[in-house]
LODRENLO-77249 format. One line per field, with one value per residue (C-alpha): residue number from 1; residue in three letters; chain; x, y, z. Coordinates in pm, 1 decimal. Example, Ala and Ser with C-alpha at 12.3 -4.5 7.8 and 13.67 -1.06 7.14 Angstrom:
BEGIN
seq = c(1,2)
type = c(ALA,SER)
mol = c(A,A)
x = c(1230.0,1367.0)
y = c(-450.0,-106.0)
z = c(780.0,714.0)
END
This chain:
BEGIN
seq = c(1,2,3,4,5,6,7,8,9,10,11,12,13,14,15,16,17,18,19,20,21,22,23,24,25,26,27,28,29,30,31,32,33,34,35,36,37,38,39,40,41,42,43,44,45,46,47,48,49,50,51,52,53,54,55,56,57,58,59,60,61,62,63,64,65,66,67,68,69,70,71,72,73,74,75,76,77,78,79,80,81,82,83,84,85,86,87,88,89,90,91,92,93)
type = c(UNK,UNK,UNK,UNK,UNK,UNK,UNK,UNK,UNK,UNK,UNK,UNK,UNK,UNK,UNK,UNK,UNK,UNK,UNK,UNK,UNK,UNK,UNK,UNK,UNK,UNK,UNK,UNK,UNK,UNK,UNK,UNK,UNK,UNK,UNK,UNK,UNK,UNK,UNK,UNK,UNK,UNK,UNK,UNK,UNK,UNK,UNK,UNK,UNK,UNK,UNK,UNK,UNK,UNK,UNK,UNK,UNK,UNK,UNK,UNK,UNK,UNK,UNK,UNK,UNK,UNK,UNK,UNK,UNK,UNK,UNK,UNK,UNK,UNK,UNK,UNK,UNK,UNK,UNK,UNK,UNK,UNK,UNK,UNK,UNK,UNK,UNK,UNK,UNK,UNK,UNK,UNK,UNK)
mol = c(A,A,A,A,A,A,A,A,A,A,A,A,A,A,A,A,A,A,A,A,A,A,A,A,A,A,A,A,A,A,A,A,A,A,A,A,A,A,A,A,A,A,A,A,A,A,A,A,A,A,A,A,A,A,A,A,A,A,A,A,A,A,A,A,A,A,A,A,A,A,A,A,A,A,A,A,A,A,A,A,A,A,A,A,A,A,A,A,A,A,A,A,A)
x = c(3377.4,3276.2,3054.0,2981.6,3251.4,3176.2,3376.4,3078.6,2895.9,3256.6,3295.4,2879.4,2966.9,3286.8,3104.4,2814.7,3076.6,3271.0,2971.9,2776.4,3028.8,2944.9,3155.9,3163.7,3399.9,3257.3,3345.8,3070.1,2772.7,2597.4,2495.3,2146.7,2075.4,1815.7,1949.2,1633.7,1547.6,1657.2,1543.2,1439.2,1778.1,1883.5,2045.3,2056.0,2153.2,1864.2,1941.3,1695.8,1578.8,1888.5,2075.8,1936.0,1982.9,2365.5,2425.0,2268.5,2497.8,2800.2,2657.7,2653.0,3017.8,3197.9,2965.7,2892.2,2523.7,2201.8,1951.0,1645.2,1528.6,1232.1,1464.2,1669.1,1397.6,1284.3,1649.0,1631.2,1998.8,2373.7,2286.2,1955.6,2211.8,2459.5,2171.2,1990.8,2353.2,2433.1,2086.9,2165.0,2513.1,2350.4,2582.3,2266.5,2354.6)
y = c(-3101.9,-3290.7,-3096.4,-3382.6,-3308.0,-3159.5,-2787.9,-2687.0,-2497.5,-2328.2,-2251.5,-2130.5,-1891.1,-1756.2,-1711.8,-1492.9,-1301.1,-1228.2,-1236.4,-1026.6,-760.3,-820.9,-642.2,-934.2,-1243.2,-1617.3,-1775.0,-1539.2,-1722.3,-1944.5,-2248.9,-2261.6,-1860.3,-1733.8,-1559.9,-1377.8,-1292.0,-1254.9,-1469.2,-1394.1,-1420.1,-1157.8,-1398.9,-1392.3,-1167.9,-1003.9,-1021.4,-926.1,-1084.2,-867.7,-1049.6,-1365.2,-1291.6,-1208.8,-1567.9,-1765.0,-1584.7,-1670.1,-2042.8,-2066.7,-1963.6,-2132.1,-2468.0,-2492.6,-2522.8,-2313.5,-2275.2,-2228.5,-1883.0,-2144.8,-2362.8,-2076.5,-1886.4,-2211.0,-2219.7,-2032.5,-2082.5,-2207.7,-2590.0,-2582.9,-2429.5,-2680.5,-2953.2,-2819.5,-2780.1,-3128.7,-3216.7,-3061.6,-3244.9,-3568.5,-3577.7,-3542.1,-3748.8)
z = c(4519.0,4831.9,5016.9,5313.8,5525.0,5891.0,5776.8,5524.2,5823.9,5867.5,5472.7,5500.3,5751.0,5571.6,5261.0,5462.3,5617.2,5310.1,5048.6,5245.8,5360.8,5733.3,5977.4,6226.0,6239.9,6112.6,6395.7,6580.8,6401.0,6554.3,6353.4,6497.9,6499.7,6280.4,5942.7,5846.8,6186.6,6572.6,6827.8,7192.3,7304.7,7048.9,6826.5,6462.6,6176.0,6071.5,5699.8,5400.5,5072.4,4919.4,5156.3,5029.7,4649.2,4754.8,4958.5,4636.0,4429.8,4668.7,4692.3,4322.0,4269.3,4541.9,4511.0,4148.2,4220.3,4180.2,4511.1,4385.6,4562.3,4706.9,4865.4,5001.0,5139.8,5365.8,5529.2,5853.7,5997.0,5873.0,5934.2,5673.2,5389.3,5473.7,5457.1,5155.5,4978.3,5085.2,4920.6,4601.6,4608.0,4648.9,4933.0,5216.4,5553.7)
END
Protein backbone atom coordinates (compact mmCIF):
# COMPACT_ATOMS: atom_id res chain seq x y z
CA UNK A 1 0.00 0.00 0.00
CA UNK A 2 1.27 3.43 -1.00
CA UNK A 3 1.37 5.48 1.82
CA UNK A 4 3.06 8.80 -0.11
CA UNK A 5 0.10 10.26 -1.31
CA UNK A 6 -1.01 13.84 0.15
CA UNK A 7 -4.58 11.98 1.86
CA UNK A 8 -2.41 10.00 4.62
CA UNK A 9 -2.82 13.10 7.10
CA UNK A 10 -6.69 12.67 6.16
CA UNK A 11 -6.63 8.66 6.71
CA UNK A 12 -4.27 9.63 10.22
CA UNK A 13 -6.94 11.68 11.43
CA UNK A 14 -9.82 9.18 10.58
CA UNK A 15 -8.06 6.46 12.21
CA UNK A 16 -7.63 8.78 15.63
CA UNK A 17 -11.13 9.60 15.43
CA UNK A 18 -12.40 6.15 14.94
CA UNK A 19 -9.53 4.19 16.86
CA UNK A 20 -9.76 6.29 19.62
CA UNK A 21 -13.56 6.67 20.08
CA UNK A 22 -13.33 10.53 19.95
CA UNK A 23 -16.55 12.33 19.92
CA UNK A 24 -15.33 15.02 17.47
CA UNK A 25 -15.25 14.99 13.58
CA UNK A 26 -11.60 14.38 11.60
CA UNK A 27 -11.89 17.12 9.68
CA UNK A 28 -11.64 19.24 13.15
CA UNK A 29 -7.88 18.24 13.65
CA UNK A 30 -5.50 20.29 12.93
CA UNK A 31 -2.43 18.81 11.28
CA UNK A 32 -0.01 20.91 13.28
CA UNK A 33 -1.95 20.69 16.86
CA UNK A 34 -0.29 18.93 19.57
CA UNK A 35 -1.66 15.21 20.26
CA UNK A 36 -0.19 14.71 23.69
CA UNK A 37 -0.78 18.12 24.73
CA UNK A 38 -2.65 21.64 24.16
CA UNK A 39 -1.01 24.55 23.07
CA UNK A 40 -1.45 28.24 24.13
CA UNK A 41 -4.10 28.71 21.76
CA UNK A 42 -5.98 25.76 23.28
CA UNK A 43 -5.25 23.50 20.50
CA UNK A 44 -4.60 19.92 20.66
CA UNK A 45 -6.12 16.72 21.94
CA UNK A 46 -4.71 16.11 25.07
CA UNK A 47 -4.41 12.34 24.63
CA UNK A 48 -2.50 9.81 27.05
CA UNK A 49 0.05 6.98 26.69
CA UNK A 50 -3.31 4.68 26.53
CA UNK A 51 -4.11 6.80 23.83
CA UNK A 52 -0.84 6.14 22.30
CA UNK A 53 -0.84 2.26 22.76
CA UNK A 54 -4.48 2.47 20.98
CA UNK A 55 -3.15 4.69 17.71
CA UNK A 56 -0.07 2.03 17.29
CA UNK A 57 -2.48 -0.60 17.37
CA UNK A 58 -4.76 1.22 14.71
CA UNK A 59 -1.43 2.08 12.67
CA UNK A 60 -0.46 -1.50 12.69
CA UNK A 61 -3.76 -2.82 11.25
CA UNK A 62 -4.66 -0.35 8.69
CA UNK A 63 -0.76 0.12 7.52
CA UNK A 64 0.71 -3.26 7.96
CA UNK A 65 3.54 -1.81 9.98
CA UNK A 66 4.78 -1.77 13.63
CA UNK A 67 5.75 1.91 15.33
CA UNK A 68 8.05 1.23 17.66
CA UNK A 69 6.43 2.86 21.00
CA UNK A 70 9.99 5.09 20.73
CA UNK A 71 9.24 6.40 17.51
CA UNK A 72 5.63 7.05 18.41
CA UNK A 73 6.23 8.75 21.51
CA UNK A 74 8.61 11.49 19.57
CA UNK A 75 5.55 12.38 17.16
CA UNK A 76 3.85 15.41 18.58
CA UNK A 77 1.07 16.14 15.84
CA UNK A 78 -0.75 14.32 12.59
CA UNK A 79 2.14 15.45 10.11
CA UNK A 80 5.16 13.54 12.35
CA UNK A 81 2.87 10.12 12.09
CA UNK A 82 2.36 10.70 8.55
CA UNK A 83 6.26 11.36 8.21
CA UNK A 84 7.44 8.64 10.52
CA UNK A 85 4.82 6.17 8.66
CA UNK A 86 6.14 7.39 5.39
CA UNK A 87 9.65 6.54 6.93
CA UNK A 88 8.78 3.12 7.81
CA UNK A 89 7.25 2.68 4.21
CA UNK A 90 10.39 3.71 2.67
CA UNK A 91 8.09 6.04 1.02
CA UNK A 92 9.67 9.39 3.13
CA UNK A 93 9.57 12.70 0.81
Amino acid sequence: MSVAHAGLEEKIKKLIVSQLGLDISHDSIDEEAPLFDIDDNGSGLDLDSVDALELAVGIKRDFQIVIQNTDLASCYNVKSIAQLIRSYSGEEK
